[in-house]
N, C-alpha and C positions, 0 to 999 in steps of 0.2 A: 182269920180269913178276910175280916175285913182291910185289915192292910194290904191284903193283893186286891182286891179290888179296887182300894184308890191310888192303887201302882197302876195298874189296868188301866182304869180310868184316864189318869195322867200322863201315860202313855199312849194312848188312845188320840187325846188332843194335843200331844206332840206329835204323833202320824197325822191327822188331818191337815195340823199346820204343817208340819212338811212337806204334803203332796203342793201346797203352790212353791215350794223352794225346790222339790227335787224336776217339778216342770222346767225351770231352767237350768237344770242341770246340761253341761256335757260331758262326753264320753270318757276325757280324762277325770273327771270327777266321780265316776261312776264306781269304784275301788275305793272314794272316801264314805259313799252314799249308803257302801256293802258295811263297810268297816263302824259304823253307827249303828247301822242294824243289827248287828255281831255283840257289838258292847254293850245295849240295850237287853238284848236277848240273856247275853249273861248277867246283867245287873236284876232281872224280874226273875231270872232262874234263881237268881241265889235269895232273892225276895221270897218264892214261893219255896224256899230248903227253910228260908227262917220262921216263916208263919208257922211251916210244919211244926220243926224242931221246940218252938210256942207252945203248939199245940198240943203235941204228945207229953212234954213238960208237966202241962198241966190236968192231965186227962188221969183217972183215976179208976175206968173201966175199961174193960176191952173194945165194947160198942164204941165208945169215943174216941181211943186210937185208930180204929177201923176208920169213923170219919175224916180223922186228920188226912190220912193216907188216901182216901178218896178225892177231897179238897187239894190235895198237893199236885196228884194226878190229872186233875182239871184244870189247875192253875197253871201246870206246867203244859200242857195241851193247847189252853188259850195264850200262853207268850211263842210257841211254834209256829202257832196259825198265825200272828202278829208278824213275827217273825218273816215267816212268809210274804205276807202282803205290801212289807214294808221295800224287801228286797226286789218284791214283783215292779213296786212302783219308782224304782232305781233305775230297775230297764226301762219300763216305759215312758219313765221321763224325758228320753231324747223323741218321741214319738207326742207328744203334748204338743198342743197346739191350740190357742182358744178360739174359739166358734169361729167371734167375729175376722180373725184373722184370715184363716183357713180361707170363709166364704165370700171374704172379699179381695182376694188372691186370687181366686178361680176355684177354689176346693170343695169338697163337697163334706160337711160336717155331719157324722152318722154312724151307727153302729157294724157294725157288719156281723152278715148272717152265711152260713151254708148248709146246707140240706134239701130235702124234697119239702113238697108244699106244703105234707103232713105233718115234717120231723124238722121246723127249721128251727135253728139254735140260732141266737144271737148273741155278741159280745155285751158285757156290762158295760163298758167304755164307746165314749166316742173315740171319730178316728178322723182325720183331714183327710179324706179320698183324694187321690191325684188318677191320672189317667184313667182306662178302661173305655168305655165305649161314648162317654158324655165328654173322653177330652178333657179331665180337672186338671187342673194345674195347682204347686204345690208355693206356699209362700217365698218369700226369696230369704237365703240362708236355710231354705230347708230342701232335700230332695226326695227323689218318690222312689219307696222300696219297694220293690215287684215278690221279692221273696220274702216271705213271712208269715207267721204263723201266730194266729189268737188262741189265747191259756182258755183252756177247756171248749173251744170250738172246732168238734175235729171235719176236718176236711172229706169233705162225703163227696161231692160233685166238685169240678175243676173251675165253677167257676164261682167268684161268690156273690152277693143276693144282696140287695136292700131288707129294710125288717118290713117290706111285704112284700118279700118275694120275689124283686124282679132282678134276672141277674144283669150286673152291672161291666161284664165283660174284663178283661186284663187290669185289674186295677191293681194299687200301690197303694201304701200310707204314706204319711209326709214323715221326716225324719231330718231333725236339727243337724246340718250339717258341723 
């Protein structure tokens, strides 16, 4: 099991370095960006079939097969969630924007929130705010998309919110033309 873990690990800090490469990603690249994700995914799956295969090899009790079996079902768990995160940050690399960029274009560099003042959810990510009621403006080569939707922030109220709550009127993110 050690061995997925410094698969894990190693892929781990190949997704960090690629979130500053898939930042400039575009939209035609976005089919290569998926296709790494894919190859990856099955290169730690077949990682995590051979630790097994190791392991039960070598196991000599039932108890111990059981573990194998458990280990394998996590390993393979934790390369899905990768998986995931990897392909999430494909999409959202045409939507990247660095701060200083953003806020010295006219944009507004921030998370975004929606809900009541109880139940307000905000995004993990920042985001280049263009338009809505402050008027932001989006860098040049990038434009402001009105329709859109943040992963796991669901849309409760029509409009959405700063992360203290104040709604921010018709807004947009920036998006790399």
């Amino acid at each position: 099991m050690k061995k997925s873990l410094y698969v894990l690990m190693f892929f781990m800090l190949v997704f960090i370095l690629s979130l500053n490469i898939v930042s400039s990603l575009k939209n035609e690249e976005l089919y290569q960006c998926k296709a790494i994700c894919s190859v990856n995914f099955k290169l730690n799956s077949q990682a995590c079939t051979s630790d097994y295969n190791f392991c039960k090899a070598y196991c000599t009790n039932l108890e111990c097969k059981k573990r194998c079996t458990e280990d394998r079902v996590l390993c393979k768990k934790e390369f899905r969630e990768y998986y995931g995160l990897c392909k999430n940050s494909c999409m959202l690399g045409s939507f990247s924007v660095a701060e200083y960029i953003c806020e010295s274009n006219g944009g507004s560099y921030q998370q975004l929130c929606n809900g009541n003042y109880f139940d307000l959810r905000c995004s993990t990510a920042d985001y280049c705010v263009c338009s809505g009621d402050l008027n932001y403006s989006c860098p040049l080569n990038y434009s402001c998309v009105k329709n859109f939707s943040v992963k796991n922030i669901p849309t409760i109220e029509t409009s959405w919110k700063s992360s203290t709550g104040v709604p921010m009127g018709d807004i947009g993110i920036c998006r790399r033309d």
